[in-house]
N, C-alpha and C positions, 0 to 999 in steps of 0.2 A: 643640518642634514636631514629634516624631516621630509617623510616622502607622504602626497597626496594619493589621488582617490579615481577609479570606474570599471571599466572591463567586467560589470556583473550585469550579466541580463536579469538576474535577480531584482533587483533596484530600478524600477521606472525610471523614465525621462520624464523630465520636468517638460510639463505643457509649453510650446514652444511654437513661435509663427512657421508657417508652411512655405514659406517662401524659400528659396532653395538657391544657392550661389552657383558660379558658374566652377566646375568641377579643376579641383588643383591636381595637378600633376602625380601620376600614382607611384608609393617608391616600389623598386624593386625590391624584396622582401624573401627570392631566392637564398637557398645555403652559400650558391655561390656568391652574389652580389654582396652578402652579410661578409663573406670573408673576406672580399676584398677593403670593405670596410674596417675588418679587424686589423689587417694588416699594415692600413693606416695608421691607423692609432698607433698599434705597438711600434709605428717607425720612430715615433716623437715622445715616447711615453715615459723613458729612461731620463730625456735631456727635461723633461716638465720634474719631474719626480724630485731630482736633483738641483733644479732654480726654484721649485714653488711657483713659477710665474702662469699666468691666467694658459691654459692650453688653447689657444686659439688655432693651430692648427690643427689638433684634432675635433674642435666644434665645425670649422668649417667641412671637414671632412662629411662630418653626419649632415651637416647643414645640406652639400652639395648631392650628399644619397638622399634627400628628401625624409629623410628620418626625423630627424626635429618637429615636422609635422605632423606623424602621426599623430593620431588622437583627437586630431581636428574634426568634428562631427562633419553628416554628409551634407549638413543642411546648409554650414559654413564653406561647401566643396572640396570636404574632406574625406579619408576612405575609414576615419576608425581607425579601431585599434582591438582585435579580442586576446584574449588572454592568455592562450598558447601564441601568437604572435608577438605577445607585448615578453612574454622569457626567453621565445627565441631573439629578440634584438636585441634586448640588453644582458642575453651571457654574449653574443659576440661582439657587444657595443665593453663590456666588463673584459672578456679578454685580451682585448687591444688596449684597452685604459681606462682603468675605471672610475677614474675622476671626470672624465671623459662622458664616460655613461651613466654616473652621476648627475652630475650637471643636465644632461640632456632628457634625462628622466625625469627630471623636478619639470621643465619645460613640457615634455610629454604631457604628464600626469594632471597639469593644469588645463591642458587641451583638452583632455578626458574631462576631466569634473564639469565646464563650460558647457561639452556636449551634454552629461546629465543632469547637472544642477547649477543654469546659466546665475550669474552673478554679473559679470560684463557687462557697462554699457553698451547695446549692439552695436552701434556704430564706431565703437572704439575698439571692440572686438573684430569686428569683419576689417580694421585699418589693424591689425594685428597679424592676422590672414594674410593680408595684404605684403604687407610690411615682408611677411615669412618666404615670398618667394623668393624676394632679392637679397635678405642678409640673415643671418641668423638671427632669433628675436629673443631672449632668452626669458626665462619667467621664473620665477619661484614665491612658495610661501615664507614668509620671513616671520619665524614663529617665536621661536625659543629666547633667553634672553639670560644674562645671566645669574639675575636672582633668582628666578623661575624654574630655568635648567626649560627638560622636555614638558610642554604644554599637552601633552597626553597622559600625565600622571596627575592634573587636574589642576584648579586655581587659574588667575586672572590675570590677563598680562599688566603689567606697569607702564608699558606704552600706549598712552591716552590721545585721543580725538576730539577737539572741541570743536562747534560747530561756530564759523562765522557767517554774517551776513553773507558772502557770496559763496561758502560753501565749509571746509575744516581747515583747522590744522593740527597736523602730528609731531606731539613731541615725545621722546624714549630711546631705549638703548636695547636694541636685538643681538645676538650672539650665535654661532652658528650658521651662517646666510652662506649657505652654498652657491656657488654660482654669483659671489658679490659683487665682485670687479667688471664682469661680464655681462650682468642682467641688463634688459630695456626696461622690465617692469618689475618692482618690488611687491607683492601682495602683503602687506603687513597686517598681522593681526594684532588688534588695539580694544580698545574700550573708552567708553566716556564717563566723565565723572559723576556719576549718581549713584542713587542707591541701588537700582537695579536696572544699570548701564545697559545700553548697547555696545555689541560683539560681535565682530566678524573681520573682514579682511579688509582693509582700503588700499587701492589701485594706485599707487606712485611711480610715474614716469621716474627713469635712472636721472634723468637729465633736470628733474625739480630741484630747484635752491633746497639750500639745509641742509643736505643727502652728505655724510661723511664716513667714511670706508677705512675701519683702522684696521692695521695687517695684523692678526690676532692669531691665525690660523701656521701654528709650528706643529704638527700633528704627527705621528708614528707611519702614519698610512694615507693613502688618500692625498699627496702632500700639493697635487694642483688642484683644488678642487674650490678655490676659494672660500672655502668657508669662514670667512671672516666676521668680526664685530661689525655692524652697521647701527650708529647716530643719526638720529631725525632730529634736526636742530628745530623746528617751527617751519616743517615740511608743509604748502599750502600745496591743496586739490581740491577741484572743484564735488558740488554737493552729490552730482551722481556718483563719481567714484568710492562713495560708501554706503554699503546698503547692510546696518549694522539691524540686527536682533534682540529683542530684549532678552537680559540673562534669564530671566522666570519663566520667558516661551523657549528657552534651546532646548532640543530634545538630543539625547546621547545618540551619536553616528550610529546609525545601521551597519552591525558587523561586518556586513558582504560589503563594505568599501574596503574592510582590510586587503581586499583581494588585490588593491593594485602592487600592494606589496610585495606579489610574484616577482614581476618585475625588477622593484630595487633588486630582491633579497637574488634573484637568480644572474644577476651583473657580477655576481660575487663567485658562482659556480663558471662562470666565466673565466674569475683570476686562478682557480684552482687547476679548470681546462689548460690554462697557460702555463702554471705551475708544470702540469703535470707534460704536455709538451717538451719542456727542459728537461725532464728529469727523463724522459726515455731518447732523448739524443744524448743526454752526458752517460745515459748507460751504455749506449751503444760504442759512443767515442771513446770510455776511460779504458784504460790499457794496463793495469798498475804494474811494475817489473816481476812481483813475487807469484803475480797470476798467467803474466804472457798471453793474455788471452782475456777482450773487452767482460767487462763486468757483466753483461745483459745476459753472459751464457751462466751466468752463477745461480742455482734456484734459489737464492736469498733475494736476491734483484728481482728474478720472477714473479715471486711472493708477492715483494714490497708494489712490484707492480700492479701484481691483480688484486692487493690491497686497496690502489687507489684507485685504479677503476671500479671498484666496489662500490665505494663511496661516491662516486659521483655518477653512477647507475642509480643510487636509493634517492640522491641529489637533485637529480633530473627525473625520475619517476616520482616522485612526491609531487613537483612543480606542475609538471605537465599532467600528473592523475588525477591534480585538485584542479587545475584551469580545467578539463573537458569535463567535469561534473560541472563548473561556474558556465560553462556554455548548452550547458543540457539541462541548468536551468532544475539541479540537484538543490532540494531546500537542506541537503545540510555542509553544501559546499562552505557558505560564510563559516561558519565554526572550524571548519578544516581549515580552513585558509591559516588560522591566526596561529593555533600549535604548527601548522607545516612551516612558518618563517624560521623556529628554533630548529627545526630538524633540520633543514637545508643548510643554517647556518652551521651547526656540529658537524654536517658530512664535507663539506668543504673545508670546514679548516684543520679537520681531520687530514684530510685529503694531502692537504698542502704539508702539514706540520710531518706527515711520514716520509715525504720525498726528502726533506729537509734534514730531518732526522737521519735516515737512511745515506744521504749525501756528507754529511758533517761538515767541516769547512768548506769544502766548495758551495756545499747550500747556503752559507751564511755570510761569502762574500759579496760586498758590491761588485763586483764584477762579473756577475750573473744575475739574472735578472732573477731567480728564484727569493734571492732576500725581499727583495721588492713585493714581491706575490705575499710572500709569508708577511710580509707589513699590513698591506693592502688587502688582504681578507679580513683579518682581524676586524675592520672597521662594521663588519656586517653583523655584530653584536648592538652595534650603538641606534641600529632602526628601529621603531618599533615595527612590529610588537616585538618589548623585549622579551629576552625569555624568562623572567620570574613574572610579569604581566600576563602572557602568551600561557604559560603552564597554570596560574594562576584563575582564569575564565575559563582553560579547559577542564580544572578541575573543579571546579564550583558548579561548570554546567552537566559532566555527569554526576557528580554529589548529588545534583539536587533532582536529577531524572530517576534518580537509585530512591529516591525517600519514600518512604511508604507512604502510601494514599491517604489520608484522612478518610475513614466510611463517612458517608451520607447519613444527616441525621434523619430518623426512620419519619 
């Protein structure tokens, strides 16, 4: 379930030919058009929830709003993706289903990074492009693994790359691979056997020999979202498709990439928006006999409500106050970005856990979709940055702005 990297004008674009594609279809990106995308989603989000099975109707959905392709750069004949854009589509792409928006944001987020920090063979890229207007094309990084865990807490992966005469092969065990059953392209991160290997992503078509997909993925939350174990038996690609680094030249990511993390982290202020939906129609509806009269006129209900729009006012104002500094091009946006993931994720599940609370059994049957909500936020602790990482850089970096200067020696 790890989430990539752009939406910072902060962070240059990588020198890149001028050549310019012929211009893809632009999505609508209205509140309206977003809703009726949401409304998609949540049609099918119950019966995926409940089988675990790949959601392909709600991919097509995004697929057919032309969502999928944001992030596609313009030189690809794409429109982009900025960053108050990229949390308004995925809270409404999170409040219809968020395995849903999930999936489609690992996809995004790899269109973004291609735009700043091309890695693609061009011509396998622009057949990517291509590819994207007629079917969905799905992508992701396939990082984690399970000796490993999260590869942003540091260390090497144990899935290796050798190089043969006509180009590698990959052999290793990933864990985690969102969007597994559904990807066109696997981006695996590997290494080679040396002393100071090359690191970085190799480009594996879904449809390459060796590719094996174990159902691994029984999870609390999130339950269509395939995140399953993926085996690379002696997976062969050819020699462009890895364009690996040596470990002694990798330089640590530039913060301001945390920023596409808005994104993920606001698909989840989405489940709570949904959340919180149910819970002011079952106030409106419940009737109890000893009250005669719906719950919503009670000021404990009132409360509990403007409780939760609290939260999801500081929710939403966090997201959106740190994306228009990252687009105004504010140098201390990237540090805000990475504490704002913790705070976002607290006020949501805040958010959700009082309607639930508030509701007592009815919040916590299947048979409303608020259990579901209360499952499926939860998951938005497991992104990074987590929050003992996230609090952890933010306090070290004003600790160390607070330290007394060293005087000048005379």
């Amino acid at each position: 379930m790890t989430a990539p990297t752009d939406l910072v004008s902060a962070v240059p674009a990588a020198q890149v030919p001028d050549d310019t594609a012929p211009a893809l279809p632009v999505a609508d990106l209205s509140d309206e058009a977003l809703a009726r995308v949401t409304a998609a989603l949540a049609s099918t989000a119950e019966e995926y929830d409940r089988t675990g099975e790949f959601p392909w109707a709600g991919v097509h959905a995004v697929h057919d709003a032309g969502l999928l392709r944001l992030g596609i750069a313009p030189r690809y004949g794409g429109q982009g993706l900025s960053p108050t854009d990229s949390i308004r589509v995925f809270e409404a792409l999170g409040k219809g289903d968020p395995s849903v928006a999930l999936i489609s944001s690992m996809t995004v987020f790899q269109h973004v990074l291609q735009g700043r920090a091309p890695f693609w063979p061009e011509q396998l890229y622009r057949r990517v492009v291509a590819d994207s207007l007629e079917r969905p094309v799905l992508l992701n990084a396939i990082r984690a693994e399970p000796e490993l865990g999260a590869p942003v807490r540091g260390g090497l992966p144990a899935t290796k790359i050798r190089r043969t005469a006509d180009g590698w092969v990959i052999r290793g065990h990933k864990g985690f691979a969102t969007s597994s059953e559904g990807l066109s392209y696997h981006l695996v991160w590997v290494a080679t056997e040396e002393d100071d290997p090359l690191l970085g992503h190799a480009i594996v078509p879904a449809d390459a020999p060796g590719i094996e997909i174990v159902r691994t993925w029984d999870h609390f939350g999130l339950r269509a979202s395939s995140t399953h174990d993926v085996l690379y038996h002696d997976v062969v690609v050819p020699e462009e498709y890895f364009r690996g680094e040596r470990l002694s030249a990798q330089t640590p990511p530039d913060a301001a990439f945390a920023a596409v993390g808005l994104g993920a982290t606001a698909l989840y202020v989405g489940v709570a928006r949904a959340a919180q939906e149910f819970f002011l129609r079952f106030a409106h509806e419940r009737v109890p006999t000893a009250l005669g009269r719906p719950i919503v006129t009670t000021e404990r209900i009132q409360t509990i409500a403007g409780e939760i729009e609290a939260q999801l006012i500081a929710a939403e104002e966090i997201a959106f106050g740190i994306a228009r500094r990252l687009e105004d091009g504010d140098p201390s946006a990237p540090a805000r970005v990475i504490v704002a993931k913790p705070l976002i994720a607290r006020a949501a599940i805040l958010a959700v856990q009082t309607a639930v609370a508030a509701l007592g059994n009815p919040g916590l049957t299947r048979h409303n979709p608020l259990e579901r909500h209360l499952r499926d936020v939860h998951c938005v602790r497991v992104h990074p940055p987590q929050e003992d990482s996230a609090l952890l850089a933010a306090g070290r970096r004003t600790l160390a702005a607070a330290a007394p200067q060293t005087p000048a020696a005379p």
